[in-house]
KELOLUM-644941 format. One record per residue (C-alpha): residue in three letters; x, y, z. Coordinates in Angstrom, 1 decimal. Layout:
BEGIN
<atom 'ALA'; <X; Y; Z>>;
...
REM end
This chain:
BEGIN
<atom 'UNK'; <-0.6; -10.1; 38.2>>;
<atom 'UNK'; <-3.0; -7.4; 39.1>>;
<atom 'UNK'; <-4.4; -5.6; 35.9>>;
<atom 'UNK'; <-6.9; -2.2; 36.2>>;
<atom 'UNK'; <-9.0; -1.4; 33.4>>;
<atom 'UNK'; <-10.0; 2.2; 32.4>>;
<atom 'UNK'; <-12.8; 2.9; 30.1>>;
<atom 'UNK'; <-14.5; -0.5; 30.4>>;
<atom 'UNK'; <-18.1; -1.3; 28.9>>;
<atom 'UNK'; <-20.1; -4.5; 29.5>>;
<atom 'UNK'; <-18.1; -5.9; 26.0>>;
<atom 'UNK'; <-14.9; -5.2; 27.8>>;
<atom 'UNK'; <-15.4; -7.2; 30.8>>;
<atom 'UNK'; <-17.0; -10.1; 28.7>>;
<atom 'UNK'; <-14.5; -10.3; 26.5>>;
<atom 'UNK'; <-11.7; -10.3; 28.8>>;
<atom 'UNK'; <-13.0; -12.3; 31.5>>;
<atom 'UNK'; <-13.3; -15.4; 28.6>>;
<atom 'UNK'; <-10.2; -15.0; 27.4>>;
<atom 'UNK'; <-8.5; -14.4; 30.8>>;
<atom 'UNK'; <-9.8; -18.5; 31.4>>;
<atom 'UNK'; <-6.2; -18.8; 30.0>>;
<atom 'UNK'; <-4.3; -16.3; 31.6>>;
<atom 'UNK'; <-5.7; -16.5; 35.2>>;
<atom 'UNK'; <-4.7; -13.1; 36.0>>;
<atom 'UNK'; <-6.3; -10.6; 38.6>>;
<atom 'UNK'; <-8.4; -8.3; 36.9>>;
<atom 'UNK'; <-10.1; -5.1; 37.9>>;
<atom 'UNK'; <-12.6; -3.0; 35.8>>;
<atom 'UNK'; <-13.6; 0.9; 36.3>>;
<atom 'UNK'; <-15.6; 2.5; 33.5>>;
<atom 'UNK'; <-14.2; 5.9; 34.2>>;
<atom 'UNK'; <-11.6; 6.9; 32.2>>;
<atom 'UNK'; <-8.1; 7.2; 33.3>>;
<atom 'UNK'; <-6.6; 10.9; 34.1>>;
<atom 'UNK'; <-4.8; 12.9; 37.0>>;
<atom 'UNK'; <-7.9; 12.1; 39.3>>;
<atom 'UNK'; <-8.9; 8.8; 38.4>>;
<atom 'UNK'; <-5.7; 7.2; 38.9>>;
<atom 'UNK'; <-6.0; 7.4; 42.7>>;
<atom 'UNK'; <-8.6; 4.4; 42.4>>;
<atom 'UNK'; <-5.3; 2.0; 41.6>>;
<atom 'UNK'; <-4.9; 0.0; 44.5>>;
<atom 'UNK'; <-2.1; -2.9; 44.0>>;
<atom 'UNK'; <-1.9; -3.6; 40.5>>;
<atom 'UNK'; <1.1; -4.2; 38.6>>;
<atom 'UNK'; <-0.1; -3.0; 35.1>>;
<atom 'UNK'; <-2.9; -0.8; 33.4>>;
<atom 'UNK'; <-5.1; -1.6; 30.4>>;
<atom 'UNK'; <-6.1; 1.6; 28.8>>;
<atom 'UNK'; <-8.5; 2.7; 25.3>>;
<atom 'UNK'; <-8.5; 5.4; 23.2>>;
<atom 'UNK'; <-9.6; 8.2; 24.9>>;
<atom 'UNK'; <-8.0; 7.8; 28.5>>;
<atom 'UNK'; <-5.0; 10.4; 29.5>>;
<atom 'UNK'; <-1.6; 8.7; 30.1>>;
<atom 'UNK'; <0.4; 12.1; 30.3>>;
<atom 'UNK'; <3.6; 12.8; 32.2>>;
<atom 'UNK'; <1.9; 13.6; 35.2>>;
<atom 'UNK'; <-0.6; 10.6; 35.2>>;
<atom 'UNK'; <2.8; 8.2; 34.5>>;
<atom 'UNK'; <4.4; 9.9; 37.7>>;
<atom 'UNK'; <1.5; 8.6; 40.4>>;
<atom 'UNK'; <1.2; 5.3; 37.7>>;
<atom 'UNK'; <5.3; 4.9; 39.0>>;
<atom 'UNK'; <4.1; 5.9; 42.5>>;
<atom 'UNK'; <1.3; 3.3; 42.5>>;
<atom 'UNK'; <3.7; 0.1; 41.5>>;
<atom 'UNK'; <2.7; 0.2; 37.8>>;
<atom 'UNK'; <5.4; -1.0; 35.7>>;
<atom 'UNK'; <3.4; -2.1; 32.6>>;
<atom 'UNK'; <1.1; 0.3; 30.5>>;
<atom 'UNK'; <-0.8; -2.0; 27.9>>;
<atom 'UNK'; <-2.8; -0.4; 25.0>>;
<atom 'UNK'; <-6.1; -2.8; 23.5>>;
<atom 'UNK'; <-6.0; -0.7; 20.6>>;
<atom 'UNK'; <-3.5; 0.4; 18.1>>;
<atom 'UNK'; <-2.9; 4.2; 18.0>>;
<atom 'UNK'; <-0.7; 5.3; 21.4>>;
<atom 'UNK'; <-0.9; 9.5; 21.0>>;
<atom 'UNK'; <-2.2; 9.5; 23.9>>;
<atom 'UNK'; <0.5; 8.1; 26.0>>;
<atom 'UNK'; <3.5; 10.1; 26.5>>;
<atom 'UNK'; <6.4; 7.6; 25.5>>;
<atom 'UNK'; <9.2; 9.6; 26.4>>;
<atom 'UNK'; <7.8; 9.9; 30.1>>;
<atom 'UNK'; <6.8; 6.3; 30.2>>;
<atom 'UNK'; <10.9; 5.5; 29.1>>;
<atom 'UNK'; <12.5; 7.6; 31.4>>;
<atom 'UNK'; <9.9; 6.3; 34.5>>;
<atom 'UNK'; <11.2; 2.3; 33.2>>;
<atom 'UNK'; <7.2; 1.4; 32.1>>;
<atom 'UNK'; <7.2; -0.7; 29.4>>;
<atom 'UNK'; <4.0; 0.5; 27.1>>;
<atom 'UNK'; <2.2; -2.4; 24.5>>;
<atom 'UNK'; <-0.5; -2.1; 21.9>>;
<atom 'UNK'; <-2.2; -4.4; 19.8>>;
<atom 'UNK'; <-1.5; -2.7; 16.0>>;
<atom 'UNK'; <-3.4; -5.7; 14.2>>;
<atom 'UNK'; <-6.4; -6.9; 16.1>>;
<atom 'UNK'; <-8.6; -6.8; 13.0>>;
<atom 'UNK'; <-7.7; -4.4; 10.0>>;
<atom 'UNK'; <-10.6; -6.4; 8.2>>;
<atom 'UNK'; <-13.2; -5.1; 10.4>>;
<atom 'UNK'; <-12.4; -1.1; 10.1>>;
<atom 'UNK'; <-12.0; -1.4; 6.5>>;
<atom 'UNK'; <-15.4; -3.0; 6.1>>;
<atom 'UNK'; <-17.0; -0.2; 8.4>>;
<atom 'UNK'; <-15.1; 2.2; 6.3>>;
<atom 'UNK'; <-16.6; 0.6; 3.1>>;
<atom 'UNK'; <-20.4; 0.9; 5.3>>;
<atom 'UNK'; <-19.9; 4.2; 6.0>>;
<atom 'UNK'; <-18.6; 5.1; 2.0>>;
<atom 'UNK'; <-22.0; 3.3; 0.6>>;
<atom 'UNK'; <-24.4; 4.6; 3.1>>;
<atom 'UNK'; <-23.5; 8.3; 2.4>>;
<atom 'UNK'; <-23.3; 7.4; -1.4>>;
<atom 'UNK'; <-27.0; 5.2; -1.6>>;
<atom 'UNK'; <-28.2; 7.4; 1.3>>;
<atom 'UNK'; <-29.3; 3.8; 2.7>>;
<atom 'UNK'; <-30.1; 5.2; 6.1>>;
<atom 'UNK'; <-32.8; 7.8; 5.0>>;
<atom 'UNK'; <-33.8; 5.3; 2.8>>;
<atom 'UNK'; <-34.6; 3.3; 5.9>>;
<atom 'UNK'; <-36.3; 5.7; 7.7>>;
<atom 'UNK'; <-38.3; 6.8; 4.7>>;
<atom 'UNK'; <-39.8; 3.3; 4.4>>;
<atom 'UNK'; <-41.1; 2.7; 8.1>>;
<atom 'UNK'; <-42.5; 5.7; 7.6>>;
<atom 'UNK'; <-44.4; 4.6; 4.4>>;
<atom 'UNK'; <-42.6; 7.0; 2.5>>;
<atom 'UNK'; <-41.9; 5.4; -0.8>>;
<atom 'UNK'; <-40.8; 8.0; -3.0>>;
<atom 'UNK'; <-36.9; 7.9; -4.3>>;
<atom 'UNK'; <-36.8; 11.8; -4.7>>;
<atom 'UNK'; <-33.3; 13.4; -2.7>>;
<atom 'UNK'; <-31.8; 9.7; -2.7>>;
<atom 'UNK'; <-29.9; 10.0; -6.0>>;
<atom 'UNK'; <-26.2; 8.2; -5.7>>;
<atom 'UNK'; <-23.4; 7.5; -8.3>>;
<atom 'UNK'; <-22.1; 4.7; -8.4>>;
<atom 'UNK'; <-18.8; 4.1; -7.4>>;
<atom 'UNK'; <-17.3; 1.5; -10.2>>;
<atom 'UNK'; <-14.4; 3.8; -12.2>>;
<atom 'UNK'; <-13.8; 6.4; -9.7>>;
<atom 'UNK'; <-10.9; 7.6; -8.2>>;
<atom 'UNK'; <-10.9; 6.3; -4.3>>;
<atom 'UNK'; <-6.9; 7.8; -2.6>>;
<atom 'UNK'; <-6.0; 6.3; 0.8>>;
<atom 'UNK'; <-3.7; 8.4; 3.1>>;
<atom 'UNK'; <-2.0; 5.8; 5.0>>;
<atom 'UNK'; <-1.4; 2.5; 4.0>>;
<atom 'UNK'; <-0.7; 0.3; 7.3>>;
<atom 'UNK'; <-2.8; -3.1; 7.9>>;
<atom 'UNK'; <-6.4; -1.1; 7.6>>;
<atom 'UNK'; <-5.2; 1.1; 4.8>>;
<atom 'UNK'; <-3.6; -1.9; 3.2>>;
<atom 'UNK'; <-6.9; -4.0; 3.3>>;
<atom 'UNK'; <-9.3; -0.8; 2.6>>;
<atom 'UNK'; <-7.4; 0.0; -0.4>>;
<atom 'UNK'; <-7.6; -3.8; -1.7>>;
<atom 'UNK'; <-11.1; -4.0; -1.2>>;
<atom 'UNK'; <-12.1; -0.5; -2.9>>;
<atom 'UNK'; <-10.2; -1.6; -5.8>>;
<atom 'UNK'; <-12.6; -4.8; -5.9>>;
<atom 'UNK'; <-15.5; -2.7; -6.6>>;
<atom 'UNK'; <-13.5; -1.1; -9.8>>;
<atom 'UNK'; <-12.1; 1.8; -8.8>>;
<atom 'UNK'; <-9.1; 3.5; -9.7>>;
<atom 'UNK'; <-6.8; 3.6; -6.3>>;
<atom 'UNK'; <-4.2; 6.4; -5.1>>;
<atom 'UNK'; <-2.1; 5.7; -2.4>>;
<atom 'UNK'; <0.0; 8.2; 0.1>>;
<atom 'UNK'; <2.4; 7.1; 2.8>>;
<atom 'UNK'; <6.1; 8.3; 3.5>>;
<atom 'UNK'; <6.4; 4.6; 4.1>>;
<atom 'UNK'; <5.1; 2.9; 0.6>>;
<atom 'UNK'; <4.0; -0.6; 1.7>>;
<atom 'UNK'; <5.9; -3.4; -0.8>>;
<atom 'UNK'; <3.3; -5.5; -0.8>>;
<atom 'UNK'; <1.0; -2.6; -2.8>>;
<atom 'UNK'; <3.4; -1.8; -5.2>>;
<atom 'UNK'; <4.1; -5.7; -5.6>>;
<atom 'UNK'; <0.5; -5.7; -6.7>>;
<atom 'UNK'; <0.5; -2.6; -8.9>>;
<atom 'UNK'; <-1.2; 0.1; -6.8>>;
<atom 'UNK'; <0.2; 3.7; -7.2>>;
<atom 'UNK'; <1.8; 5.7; -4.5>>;
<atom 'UNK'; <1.5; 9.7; -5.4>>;
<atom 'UNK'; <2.5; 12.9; -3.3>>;
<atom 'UNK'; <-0.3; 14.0; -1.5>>;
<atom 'UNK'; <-1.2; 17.0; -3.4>>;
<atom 'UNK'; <-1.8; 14.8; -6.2>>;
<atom 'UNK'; <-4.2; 12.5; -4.7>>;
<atom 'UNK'; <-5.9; 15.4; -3.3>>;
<atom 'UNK'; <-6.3; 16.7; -6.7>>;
<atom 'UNK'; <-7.1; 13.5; -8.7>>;
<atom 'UNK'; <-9.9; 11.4; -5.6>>;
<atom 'UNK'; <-13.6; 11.7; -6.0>>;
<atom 'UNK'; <-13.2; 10.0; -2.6>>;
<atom 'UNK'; <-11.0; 10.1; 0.2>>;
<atom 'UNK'; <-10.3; 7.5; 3.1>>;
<atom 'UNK'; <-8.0; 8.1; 6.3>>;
<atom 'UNK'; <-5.9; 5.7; 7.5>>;
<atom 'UNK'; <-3.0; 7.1; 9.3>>;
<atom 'UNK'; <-2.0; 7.5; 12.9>>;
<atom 'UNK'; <-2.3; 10.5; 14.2>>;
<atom 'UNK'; <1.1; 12.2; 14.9>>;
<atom 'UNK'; <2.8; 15.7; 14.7>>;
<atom 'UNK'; <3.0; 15.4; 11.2>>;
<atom 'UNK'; <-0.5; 14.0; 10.7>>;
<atom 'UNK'; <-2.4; 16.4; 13.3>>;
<atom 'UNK'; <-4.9; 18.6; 11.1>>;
<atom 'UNK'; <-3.8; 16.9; 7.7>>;
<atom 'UNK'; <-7.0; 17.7; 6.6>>;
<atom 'UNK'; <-6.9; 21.3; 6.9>>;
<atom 'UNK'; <-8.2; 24.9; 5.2>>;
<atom 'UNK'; <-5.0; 24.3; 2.3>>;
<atom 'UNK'; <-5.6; 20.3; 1.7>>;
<atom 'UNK'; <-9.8; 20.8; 1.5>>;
<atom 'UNK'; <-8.6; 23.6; -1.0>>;
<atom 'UNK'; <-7.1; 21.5; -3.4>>;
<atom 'UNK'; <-9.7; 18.7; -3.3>>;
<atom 'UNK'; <-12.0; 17.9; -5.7>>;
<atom 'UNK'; <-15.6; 19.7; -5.8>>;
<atom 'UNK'; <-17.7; 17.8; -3.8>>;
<atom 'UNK'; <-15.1; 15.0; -2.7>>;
<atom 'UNK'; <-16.2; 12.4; -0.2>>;
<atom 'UNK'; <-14.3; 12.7; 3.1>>;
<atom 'UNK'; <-14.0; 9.5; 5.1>>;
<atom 'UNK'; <-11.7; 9.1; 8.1>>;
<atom 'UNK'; <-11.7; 5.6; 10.7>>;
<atom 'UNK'; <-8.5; 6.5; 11.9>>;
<atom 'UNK'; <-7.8; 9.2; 14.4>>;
<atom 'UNK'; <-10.3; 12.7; 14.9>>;
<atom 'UNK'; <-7.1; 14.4; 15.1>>;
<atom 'UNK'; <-6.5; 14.1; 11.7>>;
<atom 'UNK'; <-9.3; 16.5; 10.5>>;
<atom 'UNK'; <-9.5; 20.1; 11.1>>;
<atom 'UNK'; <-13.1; 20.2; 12.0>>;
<atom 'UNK'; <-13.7; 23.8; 11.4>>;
<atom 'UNK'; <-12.2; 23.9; 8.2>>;
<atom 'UNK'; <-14.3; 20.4; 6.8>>;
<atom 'UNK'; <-17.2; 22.4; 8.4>>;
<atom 'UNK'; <-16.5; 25.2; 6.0>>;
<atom 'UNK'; <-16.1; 22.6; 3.3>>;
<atom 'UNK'; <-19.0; 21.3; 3.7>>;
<atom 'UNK'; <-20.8; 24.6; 3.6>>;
<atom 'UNK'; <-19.4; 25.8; 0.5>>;
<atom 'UNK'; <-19.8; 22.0; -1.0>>;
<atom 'UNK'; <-15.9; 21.1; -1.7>>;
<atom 'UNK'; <-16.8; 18.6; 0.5>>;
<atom 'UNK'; <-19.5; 16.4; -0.5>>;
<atom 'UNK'; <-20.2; 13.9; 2.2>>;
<atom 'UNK'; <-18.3; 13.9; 5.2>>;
<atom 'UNK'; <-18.6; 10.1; 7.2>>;
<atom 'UNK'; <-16.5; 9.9; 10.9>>;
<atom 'UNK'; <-16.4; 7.5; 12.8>>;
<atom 'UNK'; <-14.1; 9.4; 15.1>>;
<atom 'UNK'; <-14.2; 13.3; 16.6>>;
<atom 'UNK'; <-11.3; 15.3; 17.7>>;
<atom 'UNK'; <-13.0; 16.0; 21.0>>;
<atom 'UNK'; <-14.6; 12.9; 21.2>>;
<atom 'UNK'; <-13.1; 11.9; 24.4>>;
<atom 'UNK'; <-16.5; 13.9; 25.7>>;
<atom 'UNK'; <-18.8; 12.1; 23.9>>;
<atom 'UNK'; <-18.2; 8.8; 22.6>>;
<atom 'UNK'; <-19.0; 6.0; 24.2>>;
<atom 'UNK'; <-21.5; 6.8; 26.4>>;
<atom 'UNK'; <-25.3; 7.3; 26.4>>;
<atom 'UNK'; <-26.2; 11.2; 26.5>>;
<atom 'UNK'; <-29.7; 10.5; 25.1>>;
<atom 'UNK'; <-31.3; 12.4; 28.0>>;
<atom 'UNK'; <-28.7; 15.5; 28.2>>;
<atom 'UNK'; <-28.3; 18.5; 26.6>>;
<atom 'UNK'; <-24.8; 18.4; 24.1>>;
<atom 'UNK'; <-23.1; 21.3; 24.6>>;
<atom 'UNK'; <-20.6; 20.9; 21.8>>;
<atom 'UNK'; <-21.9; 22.9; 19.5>>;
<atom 'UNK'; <-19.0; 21.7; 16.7>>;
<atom 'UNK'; <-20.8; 18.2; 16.3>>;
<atom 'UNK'; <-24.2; 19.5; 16.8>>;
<atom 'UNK'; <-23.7; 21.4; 13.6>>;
<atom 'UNK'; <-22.0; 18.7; 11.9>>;
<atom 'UNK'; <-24.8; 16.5; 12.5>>;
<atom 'UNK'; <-27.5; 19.0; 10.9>>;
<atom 'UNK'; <-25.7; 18.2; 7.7>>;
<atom 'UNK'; <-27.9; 16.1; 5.3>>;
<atom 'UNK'; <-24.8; 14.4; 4.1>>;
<atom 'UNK'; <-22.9; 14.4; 7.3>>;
<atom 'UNK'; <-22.6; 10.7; 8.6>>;
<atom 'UNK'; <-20.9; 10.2; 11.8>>;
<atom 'UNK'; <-20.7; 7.0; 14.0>>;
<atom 'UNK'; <-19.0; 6.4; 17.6>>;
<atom 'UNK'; <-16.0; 5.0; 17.1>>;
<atom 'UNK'; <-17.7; 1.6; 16.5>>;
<atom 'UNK'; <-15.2; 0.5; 13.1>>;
<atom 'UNK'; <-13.3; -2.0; 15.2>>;
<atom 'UNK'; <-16.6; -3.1; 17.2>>;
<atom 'UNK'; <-16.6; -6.7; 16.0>>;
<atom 'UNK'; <-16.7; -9.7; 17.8>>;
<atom 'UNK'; <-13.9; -11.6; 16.7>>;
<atom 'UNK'; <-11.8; -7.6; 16.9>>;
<atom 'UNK'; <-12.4; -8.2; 20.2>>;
<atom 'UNK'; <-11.4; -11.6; 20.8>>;
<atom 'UNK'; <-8.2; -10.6; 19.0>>;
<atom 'UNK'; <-7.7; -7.6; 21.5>>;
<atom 'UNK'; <-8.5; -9.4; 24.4>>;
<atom 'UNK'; <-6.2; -12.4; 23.9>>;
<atom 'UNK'; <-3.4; -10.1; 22.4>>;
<atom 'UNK'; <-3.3; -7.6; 25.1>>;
<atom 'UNK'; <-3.5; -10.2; 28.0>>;
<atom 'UNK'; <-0.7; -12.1; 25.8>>;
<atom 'UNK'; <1.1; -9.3; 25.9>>;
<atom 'UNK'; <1.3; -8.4; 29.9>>;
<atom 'UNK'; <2.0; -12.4; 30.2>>;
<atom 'UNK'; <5.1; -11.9; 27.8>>;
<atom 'UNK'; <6.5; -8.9; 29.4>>;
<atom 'UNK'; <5.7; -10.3; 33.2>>;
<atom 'UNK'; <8.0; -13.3; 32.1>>;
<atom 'UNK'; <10.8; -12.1; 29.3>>;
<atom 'UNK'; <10.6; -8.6; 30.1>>;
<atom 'UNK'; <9.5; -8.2; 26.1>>;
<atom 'UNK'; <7.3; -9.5; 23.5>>;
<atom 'UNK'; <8.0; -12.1; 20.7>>;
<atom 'UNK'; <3.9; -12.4; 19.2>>;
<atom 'UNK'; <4.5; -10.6; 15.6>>;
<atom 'UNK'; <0.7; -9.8; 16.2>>;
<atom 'UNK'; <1.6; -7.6; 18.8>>;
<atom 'UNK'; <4.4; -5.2; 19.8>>;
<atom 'UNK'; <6.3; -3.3; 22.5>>;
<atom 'UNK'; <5.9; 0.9; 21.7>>;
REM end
């Protein structure tokens, strides 16, 4: 089988080319991401490998049909940006890989929490600079705070295990409580309430209709003064403008991202040498306490081991059984 990649870096290709040792499966690689235009370049292939930020609409599923493509495989573990009901009626069968390494975005989580809180990366820059002096990198520490996760899937799950570690008082919100929490004698609350209640906040939800902008004007309003922000998960989920406002009136207190609503633009690619014209995250990143990394939480290398195998897996299973047995994976 013939599989195109969209929105391939150097990792990608090492990563898959290894594990595909197993496999023995034709694969090709473009590093443009995959839209109405860019899916002309598919020449042969029986199924597509797609990230985060590529655009697997109705009308990019119609040429996908037109092209031979019966398989749409995800190596990550949100799929908003594939239209489902399109891919159903067209027969593709879509896969993701939901549990690659929930370990590895909770720890960047935790990263991003402790550098905003210890200011660790000014810190760092101070020094080379032979700046000693500890004046504007006051902390608090974390121990007996109140830490709510929204969302409490396999990251959530682990995040809110290892915040709790550090001696913190976790709330959780979910519709879906997760057994294994409560087994363990974490607390599920509305949302309001952990709004109200969390000196810091962590996102760890899929972004969906319900989710979209669940950080908004009305949540940020309810938060506590000077509340630390933190969101892994999707850039979706925050209503920029209104966490801009937030920060300039100093509900919000630090703000870390490792994801952008209109990131699609941005992330993952080197625009050292040209002129951002976004002026949204230009502004957030004039923000002392604004941290904001590129979509990197899952950039580890046994994440990507676990992706490359799983997704490869995964077109292997539904190539031969026309479905998916690995509990590490799953069929959207």
């Amino acid at each position: 089988m013939k599989i195109s990649f969209f929105s391939t870096q150097p990792y990608d290709i090492k990563f898959f080319k290894e594990c595909n040792e197993k496999f023995k499966f034709e694969l090709e690689f473009f590093e443009s991401n995959l839209d109405e235009h860019t899916v002309n370049i598919i020449e042969d292939s029986e199924a597509i490998c797609v990230f985060v930020n590529d655009v697997v609409n109705d009308k990019v599923i119609n040429k996908l049909v037109k092209k031979g493509i019966k398989y749409i495989a995800l190596r990550n573990a949100g799929f908003n940006n594939v239209d489902l009901e399109s891919a159903k009626r067209n027969g593709l069968k879509v896969c993701r890989v939901p549990a690659y390494s929930p370990e590895a975005v909770a720890e960047h989580t935790l990263a991003m929490l402790l550098t905003l809180n210890r200011k660790t990366h000014k810190a760092y820059n101070r020094v080379r600079e032979q700046n000693f002096s500890l004046n504007g990198l006051l902390g608090t520490t974390i121990h007996g705070k109140t830490v709510g996760v929204i969302g409490t899937g396999n990251i959530g799950k682990v995040f809110a295990k290892t915040i709790k570690s550090l001696g913190t008082h976790v709330l959780l919100y979910d519709p879906f409580p997760n057994d294994e929490l409560i087994s363990e004698g974490f607390n599920y609350v509305s949302l309001e309430e952990l709004l109200k209640q969390s000196n810091i906040i962590s996102l760890h939800c899929p972004l969906t209709p319900e989710t979209h902008h669940i950080i908004n004007k009305d949540t940020i309003s309810v938060m506590k003064q000077g509340v630390y922000l933190i969101n892994t998960s999707r850039g979706g989920l925050i209503d920029t403008r209104a966490i801009i406002e937030g920060l300039k009136s100093k509900r919000i207190g630090a703000l870390g991202i490792d994801v952008y609503e209109q990131e699609d633009k941005l992330f993952f690619r080197d625009l050292s040498e040209t002129i951002i014209e976004d002026e949204t995250i230009q502004l957030l990143l004039s923000f002392p306490n604004v941290l904001v990394t590129a979509h990197q939480a899952f950039f580890t290398e046994e994440a990507l081991s676990q992706i490359a195998l799983v997704t490869l897996d995964n077109l292997k299973q539904l190539k031969e059984f026309n479905s998916i047995e690995n509990k590490s994976a799953e069929l959207v």
